[in-house]
N, C-alpha and C positions, 0 to 999 in steps of 0.2 A: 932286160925289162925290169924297171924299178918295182919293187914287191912295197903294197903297204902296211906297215903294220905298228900297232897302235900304241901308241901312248900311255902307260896307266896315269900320268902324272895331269894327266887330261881328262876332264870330262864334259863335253857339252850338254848336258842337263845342270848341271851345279854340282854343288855338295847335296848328299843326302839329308832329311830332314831331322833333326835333332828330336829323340824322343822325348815326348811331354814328361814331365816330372810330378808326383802325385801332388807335391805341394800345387804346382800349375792347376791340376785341375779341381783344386779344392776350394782357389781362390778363385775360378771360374762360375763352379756353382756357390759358392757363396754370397757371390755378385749377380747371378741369374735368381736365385731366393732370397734377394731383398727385393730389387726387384718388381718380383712376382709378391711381395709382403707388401711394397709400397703402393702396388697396383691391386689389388684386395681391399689395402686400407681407403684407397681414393673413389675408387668406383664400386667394391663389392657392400662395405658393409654400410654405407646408406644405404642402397638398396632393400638390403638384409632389413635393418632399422624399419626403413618404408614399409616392406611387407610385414614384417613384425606386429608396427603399433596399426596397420591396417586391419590385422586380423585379430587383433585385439580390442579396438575400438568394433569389429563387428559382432565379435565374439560379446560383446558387452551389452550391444545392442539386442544381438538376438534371445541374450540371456533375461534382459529387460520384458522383451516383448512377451516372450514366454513366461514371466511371472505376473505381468499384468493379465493374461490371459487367464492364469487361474486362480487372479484376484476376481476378473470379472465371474468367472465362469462360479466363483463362489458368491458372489454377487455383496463381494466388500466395498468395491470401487462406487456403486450406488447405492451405499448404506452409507457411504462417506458423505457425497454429495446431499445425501439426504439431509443429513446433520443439519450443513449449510440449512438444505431447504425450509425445516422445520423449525428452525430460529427463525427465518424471517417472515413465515408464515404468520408464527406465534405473535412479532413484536410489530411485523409490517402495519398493520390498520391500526396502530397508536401511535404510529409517527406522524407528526405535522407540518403542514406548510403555515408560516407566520407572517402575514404581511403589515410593514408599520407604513402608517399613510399620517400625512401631516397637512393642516389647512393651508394654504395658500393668505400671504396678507392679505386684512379684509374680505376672506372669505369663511369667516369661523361661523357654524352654524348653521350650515347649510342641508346638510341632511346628508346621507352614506349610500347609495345602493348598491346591493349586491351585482357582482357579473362581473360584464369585462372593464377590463381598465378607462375605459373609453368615458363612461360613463363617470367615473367615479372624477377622472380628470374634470370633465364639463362643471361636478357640482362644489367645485373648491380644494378638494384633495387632491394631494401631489405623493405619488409612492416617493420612500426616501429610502428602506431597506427590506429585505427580505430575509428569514431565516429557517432553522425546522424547530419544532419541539416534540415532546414526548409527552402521552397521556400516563399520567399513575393513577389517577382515581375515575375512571371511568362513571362512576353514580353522581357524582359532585363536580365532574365535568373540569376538573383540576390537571394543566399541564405545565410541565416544568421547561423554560429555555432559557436561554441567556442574557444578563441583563440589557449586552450592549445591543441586542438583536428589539427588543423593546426601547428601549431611550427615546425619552421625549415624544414617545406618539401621542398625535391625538385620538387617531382609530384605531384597534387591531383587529385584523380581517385574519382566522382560522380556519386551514383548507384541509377539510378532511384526505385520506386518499383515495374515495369514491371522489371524491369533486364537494363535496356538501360544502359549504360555507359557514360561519357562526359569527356573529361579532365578542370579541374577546374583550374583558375586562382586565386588571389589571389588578392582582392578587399582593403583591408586594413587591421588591427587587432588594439583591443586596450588590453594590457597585464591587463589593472588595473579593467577593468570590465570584462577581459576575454572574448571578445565580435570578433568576426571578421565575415568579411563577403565575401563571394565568387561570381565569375562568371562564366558562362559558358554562350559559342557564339549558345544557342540554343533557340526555343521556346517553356517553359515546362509545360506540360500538365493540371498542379494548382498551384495554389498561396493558401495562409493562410494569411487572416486579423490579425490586431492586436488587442485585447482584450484593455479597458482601465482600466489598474490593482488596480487604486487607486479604483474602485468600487468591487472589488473581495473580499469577506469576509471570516472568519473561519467556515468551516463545508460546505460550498460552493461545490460541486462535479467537479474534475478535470482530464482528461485522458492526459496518456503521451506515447510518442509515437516515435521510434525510433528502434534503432540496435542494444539492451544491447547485447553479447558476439557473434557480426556478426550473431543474427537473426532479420534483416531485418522487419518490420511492425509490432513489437511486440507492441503493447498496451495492458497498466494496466491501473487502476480506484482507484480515491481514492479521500481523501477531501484538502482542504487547513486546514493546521492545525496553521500554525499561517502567520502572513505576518511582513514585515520590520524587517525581522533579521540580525543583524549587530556582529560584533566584534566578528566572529566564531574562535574558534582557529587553526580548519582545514587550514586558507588559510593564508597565508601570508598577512604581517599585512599591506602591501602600495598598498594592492585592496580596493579596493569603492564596499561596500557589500551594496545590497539591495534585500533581498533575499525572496521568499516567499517559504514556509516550506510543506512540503506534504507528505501525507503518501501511494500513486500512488509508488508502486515500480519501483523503480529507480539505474539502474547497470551499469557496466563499458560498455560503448559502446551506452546509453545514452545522454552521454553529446551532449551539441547543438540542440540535436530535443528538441521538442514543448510538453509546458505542454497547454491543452488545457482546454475551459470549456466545456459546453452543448451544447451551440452556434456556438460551431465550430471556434472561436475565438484564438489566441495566449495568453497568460495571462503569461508565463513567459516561459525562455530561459533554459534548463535544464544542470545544470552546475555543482553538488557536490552534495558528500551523506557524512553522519556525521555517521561513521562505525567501531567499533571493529574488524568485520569481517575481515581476509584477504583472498582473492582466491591465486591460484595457481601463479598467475602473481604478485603478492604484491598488488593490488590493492582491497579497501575495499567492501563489500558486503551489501546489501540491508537489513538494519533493521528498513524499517518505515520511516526513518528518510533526504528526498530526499530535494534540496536546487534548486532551478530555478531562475534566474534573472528574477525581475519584467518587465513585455512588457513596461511599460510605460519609463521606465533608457531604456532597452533594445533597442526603436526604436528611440530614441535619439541620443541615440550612434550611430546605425547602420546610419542612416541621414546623420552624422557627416563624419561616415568613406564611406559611397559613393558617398558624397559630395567630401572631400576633401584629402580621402586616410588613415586619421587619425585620432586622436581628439584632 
């Protein structure tokens, strides 16, 4: 009987498995930790990022909210607002509404009544503009607005901001500073001092205040953004610009009233907006960009013209 026996020269599994060599396994992990490095960089650290500027932006938030709390709770946040409130209080009842009415051909003569428009249509007058002014002398019933806002009336109708009505005459005008000034035979309720503009700086907080598209007592807020601006190409080149610049929005029906400060002061004459925009009327619209004659040219002039009619 055949005996079996084995082979060494044989093996039915293979060869045995060559052991790993350290360099092998170094360039195993090396390639398993990039990797894990490329995979960190792809998905881990936006994440990281994301939660980061998340708790950052809350962290900011909450740290906001918490200091406005003991602003109010110290009760600065409405001594702020107060500011505000107490300039407009002060200057609010000597701003005015200015309406220019013009006779219609062949109806000059006719007579004025006060009221609604309706009436004043029926008796020959045809409104042709509207603007605001500002009272400075309250006993002599003297107020200061824009020339272009006056031109050519026949009538001018002054609307106090209770509603009173007065018929306005017509104190002087100067075209070149765009300056004029009015009367009425009444005694009006406030006056507004004059600011002295040469001390008005940029970033300075200023309210304006006035009748942009016939709403009457409308004030806005805003800073002085530059002062002594000259050679605009908005205005015709033989005016004496001396402009101080603001970003207090400022719209057609504007012109004439009062750019004010904190103090309840006048600081400039509101006269022009530097505007792309056009409304419905052609007239340009409020982008930031509002022009007021400085108080300091402004009560110069006005001096001049109720002194002597002119300048």
């Amino acid at each position: 009987m055949a005996s079996y026996e084995p082979d060494d020269r044989f093996d039915p599994l293979g060869p045995p498995p060559r052991p790993t060599t350290p360099a092998v396994r170094r360039g195993f992990l090396v390639v398993l930790g990039f990797l894990g490095m490329l995979t960190l960089l792809v998905y881990g650290i936006p994440y990281v990022a994301e939660r980061t500027g998340y708790a950052y932006e809350a962290g900011r938030s909450r740290a906001a909210a918490d200091a406005l709390k003991r602003l109010d709770a110290a009760g600065i946040i409405d001594k702020s607002s107060a500011l505000f409130r107490m300039a407009v209080v002060k200057v609010a009842p000597a701003v005015v509404n200015i309406r220019n009415w013009r006779y219609a051909p062949g109806a000059e003569g006719r007579g004025l009544p006060f009221g609604g428009g309706g009436g004043l249509l029926g008796r020959g007058l045809i409104p042709v503009g509207s603007g605001s002014g500002v009272v400075i002398d309250k006993r002599h019933g003297y107020i200061v607005t824009n020339h272009h806002v006056v031109k050519d009336a026949d009538e001018l109708i002054v609307r106090m901001g209770r509603g009173s009505e007065y018929r306005a005459k017509l104190v002087g005008a100067d075209p070149k500073t765009d300056l004029a000034v009015l009367k009425v035979d009444a005694q009006l309720p406030a006056d507004a001092p004059w600011a002295d503009s040469d001390k008005a700086d940029i970033g300075d907080w200023v309210l304006a205040i006035g009748s942009p598209f016939l709403l009457d007592q409308t004030v806005t807020a805003g800073i002085i953004s530059a002062t002594g601006r000259n050679n605009l190409p908005i205005l015709e080149r033989d005016t004496y610009q001396d402009f101080i610049q603001t970003d207090a929005a400022v719209n057609p029906g504007n012109s004439g009233g009062p750019l004010i400060n904190l103090r309840g002061e006048i600081v400039g004459i509101n006269t022009a907006i530097f505007s792309p925009i056009q409304t419905e009327s052609g007239e340009g619209g409020n982008v930031g960009i509002g022009l007021a004659i400085s108080s300091n040219m402004a009560k110069r002039i006005v001096e001049q013209l109720i002194q002597n009619g002119r300048v």
